[in-house]
N, C-alpha and C positions, 0 to 999 in steps of 0.2 A: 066323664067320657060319653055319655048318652046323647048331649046335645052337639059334640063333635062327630061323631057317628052316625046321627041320625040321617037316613037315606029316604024318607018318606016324603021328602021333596022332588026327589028325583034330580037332582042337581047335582053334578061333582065340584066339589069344596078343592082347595090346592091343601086344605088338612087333610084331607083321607090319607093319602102315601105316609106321611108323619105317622098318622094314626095307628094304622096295620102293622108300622115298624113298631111302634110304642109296647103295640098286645100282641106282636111275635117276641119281641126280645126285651121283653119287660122284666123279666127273671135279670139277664147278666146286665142289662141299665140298672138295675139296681145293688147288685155287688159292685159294679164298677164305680157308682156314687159311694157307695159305702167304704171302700178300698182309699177312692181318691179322695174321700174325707178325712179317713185316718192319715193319711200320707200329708197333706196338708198341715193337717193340726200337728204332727211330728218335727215337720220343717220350722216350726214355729223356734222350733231350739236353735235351729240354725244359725249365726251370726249374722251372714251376707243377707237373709230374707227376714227375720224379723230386726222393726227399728229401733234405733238407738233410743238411748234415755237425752232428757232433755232438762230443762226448768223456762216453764214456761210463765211463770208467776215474778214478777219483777221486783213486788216488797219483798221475796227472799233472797234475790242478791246481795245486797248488803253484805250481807255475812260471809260474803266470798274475796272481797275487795280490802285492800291495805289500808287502811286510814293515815291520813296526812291532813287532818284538820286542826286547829290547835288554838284558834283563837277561842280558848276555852271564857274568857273573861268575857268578852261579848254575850257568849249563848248565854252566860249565868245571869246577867242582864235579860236577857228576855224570859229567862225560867222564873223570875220573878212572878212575874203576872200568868202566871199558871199551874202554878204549884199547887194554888187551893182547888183546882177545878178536879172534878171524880174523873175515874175513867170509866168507862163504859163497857170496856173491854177488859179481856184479862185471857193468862197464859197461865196451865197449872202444869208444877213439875214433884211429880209423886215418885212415890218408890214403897213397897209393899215390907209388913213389918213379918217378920217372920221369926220365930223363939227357936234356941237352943234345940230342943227338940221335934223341929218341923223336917220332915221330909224334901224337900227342897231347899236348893241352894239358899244359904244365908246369902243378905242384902247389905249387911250392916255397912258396908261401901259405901253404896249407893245411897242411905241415909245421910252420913257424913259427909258425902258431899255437897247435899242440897242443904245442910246446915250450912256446910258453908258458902254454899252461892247465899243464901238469908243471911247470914251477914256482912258479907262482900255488899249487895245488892241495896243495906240499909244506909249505909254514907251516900248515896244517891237517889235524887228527886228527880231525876228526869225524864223516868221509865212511861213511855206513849200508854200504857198495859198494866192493868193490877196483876200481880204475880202472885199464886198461890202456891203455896209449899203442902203440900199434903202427905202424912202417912198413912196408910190403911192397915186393916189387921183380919185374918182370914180369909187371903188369896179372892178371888173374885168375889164375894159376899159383901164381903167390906166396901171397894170399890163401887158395884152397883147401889149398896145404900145407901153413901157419900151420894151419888150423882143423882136419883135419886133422889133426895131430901134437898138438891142444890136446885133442883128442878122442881120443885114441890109434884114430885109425880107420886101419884098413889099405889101403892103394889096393891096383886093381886092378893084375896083372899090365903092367907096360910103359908105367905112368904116373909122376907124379911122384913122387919118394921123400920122403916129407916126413918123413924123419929121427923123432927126438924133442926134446921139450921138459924141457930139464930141471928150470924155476918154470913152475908154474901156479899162480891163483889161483882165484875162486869159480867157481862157476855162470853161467856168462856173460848177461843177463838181456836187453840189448838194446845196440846198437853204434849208430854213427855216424863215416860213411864220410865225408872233405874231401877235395873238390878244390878248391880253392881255389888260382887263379894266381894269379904272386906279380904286386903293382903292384895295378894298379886293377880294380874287378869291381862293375858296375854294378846285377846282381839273382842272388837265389839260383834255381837251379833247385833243386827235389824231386825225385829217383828215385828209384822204391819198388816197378818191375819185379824180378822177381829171377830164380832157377833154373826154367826150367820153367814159368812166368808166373805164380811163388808170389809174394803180396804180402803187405807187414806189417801191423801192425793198425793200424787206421784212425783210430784215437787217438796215436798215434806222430805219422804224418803231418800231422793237424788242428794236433797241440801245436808242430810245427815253423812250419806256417803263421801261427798265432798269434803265438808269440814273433816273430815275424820283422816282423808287424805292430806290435805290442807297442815295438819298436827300431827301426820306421820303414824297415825291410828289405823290399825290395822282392822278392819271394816268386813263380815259377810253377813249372808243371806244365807237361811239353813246352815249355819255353820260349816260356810262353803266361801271360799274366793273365787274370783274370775277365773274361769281358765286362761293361759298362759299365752293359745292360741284359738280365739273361737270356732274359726273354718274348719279345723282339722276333724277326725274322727273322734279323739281322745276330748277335745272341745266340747264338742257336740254333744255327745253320750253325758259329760257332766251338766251339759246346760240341762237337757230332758230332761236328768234324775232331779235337777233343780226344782222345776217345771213343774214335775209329778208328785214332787213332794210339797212342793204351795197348794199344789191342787187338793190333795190328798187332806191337807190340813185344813182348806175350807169345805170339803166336802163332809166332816164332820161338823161342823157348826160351830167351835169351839173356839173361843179365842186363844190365841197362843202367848198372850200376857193383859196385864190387867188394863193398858191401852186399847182392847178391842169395844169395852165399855162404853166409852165414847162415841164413837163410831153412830151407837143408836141416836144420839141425840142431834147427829150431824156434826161434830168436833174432830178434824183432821189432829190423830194421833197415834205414836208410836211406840215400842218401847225399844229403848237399851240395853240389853243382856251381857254383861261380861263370863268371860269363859277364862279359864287356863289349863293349858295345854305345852309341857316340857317340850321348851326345844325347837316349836313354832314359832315364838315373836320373844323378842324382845319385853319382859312385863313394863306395862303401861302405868304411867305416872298418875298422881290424882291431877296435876297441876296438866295435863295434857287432857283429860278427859273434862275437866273444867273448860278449858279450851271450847 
C-alpha cells in the first residue's frame, strides 16, 4: 500500500478514492471476504451449483457398452501372431489378508473372488494387460512393501524391509483394492482417499459407480447414497456432511484402504468395500460383483 499512497509527487492517482475506502473499511472487507468464502465453499454441496460427474477418458467406456461382436474365429486368427509378445503394462487386483483374530472386517470374500477372476482369466490369451493377483498380509505394511519392492524403492532407515521381488510384470496402470466379507454384503462402498488425501482420477471412480449400476449393485460414497432429491434442504445437508467427511478423511493423511498406496507412485486406484446392513439391499451375489 506504500507505493499506492504515496503523495510525494504531488499528483492525484484515480487510486487514492479506492485507497482511503480499502484503510476505512478494511476491518468489514475482510469479514465480508471471509463470510462470502465460507458461503461459497458451502454451496459447493449444492446440486444446481456444483458440476456433474462425468468420464472424460474414452478407453473406459468400453465397459459400459453391450457387446455384439461375435466373429470370435477371426480375432483368434489374429491372436495368433501376438500371443508371445510381453505386455508392458498391467492391472493389479488385491485384496488384504486378514486372520481370524484381526480387528477388522474379514476379506475372505473378496479373496475368493479374485481366485476366481485367476481362473476364469487363465482360459484366455487375449488380455492387452498383465494382471496381477495379489494378497497382502498386515493392513498397510504389507501393501507398501509389495509396492515398494515392485518398484525397487529403498525404505527409509528403520522401516519396513521390503526385500525384493524376483517376477515382475508391466507398468502397473491402475489397481483395485477387495474387501469383500465372506457371506453376505448388501452395498459396495467407494474409497478413493489415499496417502496424503491424494485422490484417483475421477473416471476410475464414475466407471466403478456405473458398472455397479449397470449389475444393479448398489454403490456409495461414505456409506452414503445419492440423495433422493439434491436441490432440496434434506439433499443438501446430506451432500455437505458428505463433503466434510471426504475432507475430514484427507485431512488426516490416512489412507482409507490399502488403494491409497498407489496413489504415491502415480497408479489410479481404488478400493471396494463391501458392508451389510439388515433390510437395506437385497444381499449381493458373487456372480454380480464379478460383474
Amino acid at each position: 500500500m506504500g507505493v499506492l499512497s504515496n503523495r510525494t509527487s504531488g499528483k492525484f492517482s484515480l487510486l487514492d478514492p479506492l485507497v482511503k475506502i480499502v484503510i476505512t473499511w478494511n476491518r468489514n472487507v475482510c469479514y465480508f471476504c471471509y463470510i462470502f468464502g465460507i458461503l461459497g465453499f458451502v454451496s459447493l454441496a449444492y446440486e444446481s451449483v456444483s458440476s456433474g460427474v462425468y468420464i472424460s477418458e474414452n478407453a473406459l467406456l468400453p465397459g459400459l457398452v453391450h457387446g455384439q461382436f461375435n466373429s470370435e474365429s477371426v480375432a483368434r486368427e489374429f491372436l495368433t501372431s501376438i500371443q508371445e509378445e510381453a505386455s508392458r503394462e498391467s492391472v493389479v487386483l488385491a485384496a488384504p489378508y486378514r486372520p481370524p483374530n484381526s480387528v477388522f472386517t474379514p476379506t475372505n470374500g473378496g479373496i475368493a473372488l479374485m481366485l476366481a477372476f485367476a481362473k476364469a482369466f487363465r482360459s484366455a490369451s487375449y488380455w492387452a494387460k498383465d494382471i496381477i493377483f495379489l494378497v497382502t498380509e498386515h493392513e498397510h505394511l504389507g501393501m507398501e512393501a509389495w509396492l515398494e519392492a515392485y518398484h525397487r524403492v529403498s525404505p527409509a532407515a528403520g522401516l519396513v524391509d521390503s526385500g525384493d521381488l524376483k517376477e515382475r510384470a508391466g507398468s502397473i496402470q491402475a489397481a483395485i483394492n477387495l474387501e469383500i466379507p465372506e457371506g453376505r454384503a448388501s452395498y459396495i462402498d467407494v474409497k478413493i482417499e489415499g496417502l496424503n488425501g491424494q485422490l484417483p482420477n475421477l473416471d476410475l471412480v464414475n466407471l466403478a459407480h456405473r458398472l455397479c449400476r449397470r449389475e444393479r449393485v448398489q454403490s456409495t460414497f461414505k456409506k452414503r447414497v445419492d440423495p433422493y432429491d439434491g436441490t432440496s434442504l434434506e439433499g443438501f445437508l446430506e451432500n455437505l456432511e458428505t463433503m466434510l467427511s471426504m475432507m475430514s478423511s484427507q485431512a488426516t493423511g490416512v489412507p482409507t484402504g490399502n488403494h491409497g498406496f498407489f496413489h504415491r507412485f502415480g497408479i489410479e486406484a481404488i478400493t471396494l468395500a463391501g458392508y451389510y446392513e439388515p433390510g437395506m439391499h437385497h444381499p449381493i451375489r458373487y456372480h454380480e460383483l464379478g460383474r
